[in-house]
C-alpha positions, -999 to +999 in steps of 0.1 A: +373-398+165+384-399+199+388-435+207+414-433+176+433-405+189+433-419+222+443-452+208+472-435+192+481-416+228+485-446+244+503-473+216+525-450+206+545-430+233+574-449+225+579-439+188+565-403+198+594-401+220+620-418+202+606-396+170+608-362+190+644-366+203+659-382+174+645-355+157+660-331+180+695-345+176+693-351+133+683-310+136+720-306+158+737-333+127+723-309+098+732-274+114+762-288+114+765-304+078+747-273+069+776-249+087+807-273+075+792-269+034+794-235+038+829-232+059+839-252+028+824-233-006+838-197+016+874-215+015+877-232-020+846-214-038+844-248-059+809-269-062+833-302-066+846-294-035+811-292-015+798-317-034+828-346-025+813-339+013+782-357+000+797-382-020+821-390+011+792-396+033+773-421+006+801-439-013+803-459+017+768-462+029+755-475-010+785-498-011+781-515+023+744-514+028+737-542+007+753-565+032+744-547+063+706-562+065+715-593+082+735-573+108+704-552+113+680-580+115+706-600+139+716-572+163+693-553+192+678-523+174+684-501+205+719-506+211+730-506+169+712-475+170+730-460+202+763-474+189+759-456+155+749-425+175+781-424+196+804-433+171+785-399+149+792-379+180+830-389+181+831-375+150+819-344+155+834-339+188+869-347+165+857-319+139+852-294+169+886-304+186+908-298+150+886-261+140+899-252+177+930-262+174+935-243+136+941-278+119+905-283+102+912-290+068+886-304+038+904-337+034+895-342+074+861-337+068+859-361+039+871-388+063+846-375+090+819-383+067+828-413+052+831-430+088+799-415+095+784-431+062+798-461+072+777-461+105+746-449+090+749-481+067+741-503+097+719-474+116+694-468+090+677-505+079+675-507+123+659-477+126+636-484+100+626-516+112+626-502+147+594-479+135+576-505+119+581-529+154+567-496+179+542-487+154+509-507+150+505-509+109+469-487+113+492-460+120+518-462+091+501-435+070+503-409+104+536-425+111+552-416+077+534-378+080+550-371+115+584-387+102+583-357+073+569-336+090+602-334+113+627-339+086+604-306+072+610-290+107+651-298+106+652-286+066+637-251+078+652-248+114+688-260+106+699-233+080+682-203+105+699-215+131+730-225+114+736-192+102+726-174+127+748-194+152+777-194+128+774-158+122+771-153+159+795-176+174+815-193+143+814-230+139+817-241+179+784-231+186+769-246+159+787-280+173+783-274+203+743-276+202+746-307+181+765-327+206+740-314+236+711-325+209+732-361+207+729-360+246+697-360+248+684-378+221+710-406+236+698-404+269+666-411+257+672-440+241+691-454+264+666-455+294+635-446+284+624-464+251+626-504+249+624-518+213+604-550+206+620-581+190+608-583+152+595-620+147+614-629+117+589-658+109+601-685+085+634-659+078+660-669+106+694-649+111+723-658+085+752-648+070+757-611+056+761-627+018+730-650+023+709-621+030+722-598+003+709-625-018+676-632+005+670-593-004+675-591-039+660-625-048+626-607-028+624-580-051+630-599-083+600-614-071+582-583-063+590-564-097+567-536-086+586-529-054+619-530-075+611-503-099+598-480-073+632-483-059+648-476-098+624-448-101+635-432-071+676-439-076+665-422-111+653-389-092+678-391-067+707-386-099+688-354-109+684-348-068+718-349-061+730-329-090+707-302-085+720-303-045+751-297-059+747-269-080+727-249-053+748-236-032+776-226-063+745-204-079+731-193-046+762-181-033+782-165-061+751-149-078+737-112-076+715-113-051+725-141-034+748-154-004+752-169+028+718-152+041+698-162+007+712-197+008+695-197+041+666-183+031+658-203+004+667-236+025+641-226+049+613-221+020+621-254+014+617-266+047+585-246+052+569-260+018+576-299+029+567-293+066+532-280+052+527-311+033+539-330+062+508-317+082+488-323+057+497-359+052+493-367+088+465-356+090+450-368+059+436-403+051+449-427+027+447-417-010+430-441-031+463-445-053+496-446-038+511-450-070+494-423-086+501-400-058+543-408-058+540-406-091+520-372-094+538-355-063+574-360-078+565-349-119+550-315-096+582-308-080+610-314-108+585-291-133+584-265-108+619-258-089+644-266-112+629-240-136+621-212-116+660-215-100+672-218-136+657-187-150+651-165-118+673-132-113+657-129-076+657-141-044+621-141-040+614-164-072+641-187-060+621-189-030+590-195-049+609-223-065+620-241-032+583-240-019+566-252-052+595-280-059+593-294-021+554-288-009+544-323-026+575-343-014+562-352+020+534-369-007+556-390-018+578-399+009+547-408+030+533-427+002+560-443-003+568-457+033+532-469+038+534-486+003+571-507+016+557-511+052+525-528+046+543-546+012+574-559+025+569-585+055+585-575+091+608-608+091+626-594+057+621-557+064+660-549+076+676-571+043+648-556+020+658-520+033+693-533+030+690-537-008+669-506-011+698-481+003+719-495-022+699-497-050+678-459-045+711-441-033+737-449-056+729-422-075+735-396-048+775-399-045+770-401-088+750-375-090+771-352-067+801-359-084+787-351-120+769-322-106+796-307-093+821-315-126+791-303-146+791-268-130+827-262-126+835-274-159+812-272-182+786-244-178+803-220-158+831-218-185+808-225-211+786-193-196+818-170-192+831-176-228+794-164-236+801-130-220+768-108-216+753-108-254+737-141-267+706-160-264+719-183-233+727-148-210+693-136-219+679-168-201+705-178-175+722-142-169+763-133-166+790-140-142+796-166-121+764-188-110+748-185-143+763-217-152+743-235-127+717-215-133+721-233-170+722-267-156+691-262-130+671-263-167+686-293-180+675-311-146+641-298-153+639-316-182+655-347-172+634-347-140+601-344-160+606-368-186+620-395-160+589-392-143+565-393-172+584-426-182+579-446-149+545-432-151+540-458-176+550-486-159+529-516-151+548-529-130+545-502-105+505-500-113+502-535-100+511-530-066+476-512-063+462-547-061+455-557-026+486-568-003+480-607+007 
């Protein structure tokens, strides 16, 4: 045991630090998304309206990332990812200048995210690759648990301290810290972290439309890696609608608001930093296949029904920690399945594809789920008044439409994973790598 640990001490200080301060600054980016989806449900009181922030920020980033994995694999990891970083910070240092000034307005913000989208295209396959090049591959399974286990820490830190800094000191403060987490995480970066060169092997740099192709034509090839990706854009649909819905039901329900919206955000970011621990600290599961497969049919048979049929905050809560305690599973999983599939030379074009093919869904899924509620079953709940079968299940007044749809995604999260749980494609990729 201890010539491991100390074997991880010493080959991986550079991805401990770069994983610590990036972490640091992605908590100051999601206080701040976190802060900017509420500023914007208090002044329209729409989902669609919340919900077009996502969309904003991944029409872009699904459209251009398919072309974006030659740039990654071409440029200097360190400086695309310090040059996506500043260009983030501009933004938000622009969203702090017009709330000052009294000139914020939503259609600003849509902007705001859709250049930051357009960043994150190029920012995201360089990052990746960048902690597969600082990471030895013996590690990938701790690797992927210390990755979610500080996207669990942001998920329960940003909402406490978003509200409590927006409460506190309105929506400078909240900025404020995430430009001083930018600072640091920059500075970092910048002097105290050098990024290897990946050897691309027998896959030299070309054009952006050659290595769309290069990345598609790998996973027609590698039909198990493929629908792993489909499996996952078909969770992210359900995903995405059910982020839409939440904060509409949360905030507008009996019981709930700005405080319970908090509250159950940092359930959910309790329940997936407890799995994080577990998974780093856990060996390798004997199927990672089984275990995606297992961990995500737990969480979408769980949440979505306790949120749908719950009167309470305290169930809702329940909810948040059953539906997100195995998702560090599969996200761990998952990344140790692509790492050690997908060779380092075609890692930034694979990626590439991946973004566009898994996330696609999101800016869908946003958009329907925010139609769905303020369209269809909030009206359809209100015309139902307080007598009927569907107000005994879902309750009255305004929420209890999403409350209706939170059960539809149940089902439709359950049965999508019980039918890529039969695929044999995705079984196959438990035969040894070569």
């Amino acid at each position: 045991m201890k010539p491991d640990k100390k074997y991880f001490l010493s080959g991986m200080s550079a991805f401990v630090l770069l994983w610590a301060t990036q972490g640091l600054s992605t908590l100051g980016s999601s206080m701040t998304s976190y802060a900017l989806v509420v500023w914007a449900y208090e002044q329209t009181g729409s989902a669609l309206s919340t919900a077009l922030l996502t969309i904003c920020s991944y029409a872009p980033y699904v459209l251009c990332s398919i072309f974006a994995g030659a740039l990654s694999d071409r440029w200097d990891k360190r400086r695309t990812m310090l040059a996506c970083d500043t260009l983030a910070a501009a933004t938000t240092l622009l969203v702090l200048v017009l709330f000052a000034s009294g000139r914020l307005a939503l259609w600003h913000l849509y902007l705001i995210n859709a250049l930051n989208g357009l960043a994150n295209t190029v920012q995201q396959p360089a990052s990746d690759v960048a902690v597969s090049l600082l990471a030895p591959p013996r590690e990938y399974q701790r690797v992927g648990g210390m990755r979610a286990f500080s996207n669990s820490l942001v998920t329960i830190l940003s909402p406490v301290f978003a509200t409590a800094l927006f409460g506190l000191a309105g929506l400078t403060a909240v900025i404020a810290f995430d430009l001083a987490s930018f600072g640091a995480a920059f500075l970092a970066l910048a002097l105290f972290i050098r990024i290897p060169r990946a050897n691309a092997g027998d896959t030299p740099p070309c054009t952006v439309w050659r290595a769309a192709a290069q990345g598609l034509a790998y996973l027609r090839q590698n039909r198990g890696i493929l629908d792993v990706i489909l499996f996952l854009a078909a969770i992210n649909l359900t995903a995405s609608m059910y982020e839409a819905a939440l904060p509409a039901m949360l905030l507008s329900r009996a019981g709930g608001g700005r405080a319970v919206l908090g509250l159950v955000s940092a359930c959910t970011g309790a329940a997936t930093l407890l799995g994080s621990a577990a998974m780093t600290l856990r060996p390798a599961p004997k199927s990672r296949v089984r275990a995606i497969c297992n961990a995500l049919l737990f969480a979408m048979s769980t949440e979505n029904f306790l949120l749908a049929f719950g009167r309470s905050a305290p169930v809702w809560c329940l909810g948040a920690v059953l539906g997100w305690v195995s998702i560090p599973v599969m996200n761990t999983n998952l990344d140790a399945l692509l790492r050690s599939r997908i060779p380092l030379g075609m890692q930034g074009r694979v990626y590439s594809v991946r973004n566009t093919l898994q996330f696609f869904t999101i800016p869908l899924g946003s958009l329907l789920g925010g139609l769905l509620v303020d369209r269809v079953f909030e009206p359809l709940m209100a015309a139902q008044g307080s007598a009927g079968l569907l107000a005994w299940l879902f309750g009255s007044g305004k929420g209890s439409g999403a409350a209706f749809l939170f059960c539809v995604l149940g089902v439709l999260g359950s049965a999508t994973c019980l039918f890529f749980r039969h695929d044999r494609h995705l079984w196959a990729l438990e035969a040894p790598s070569e």
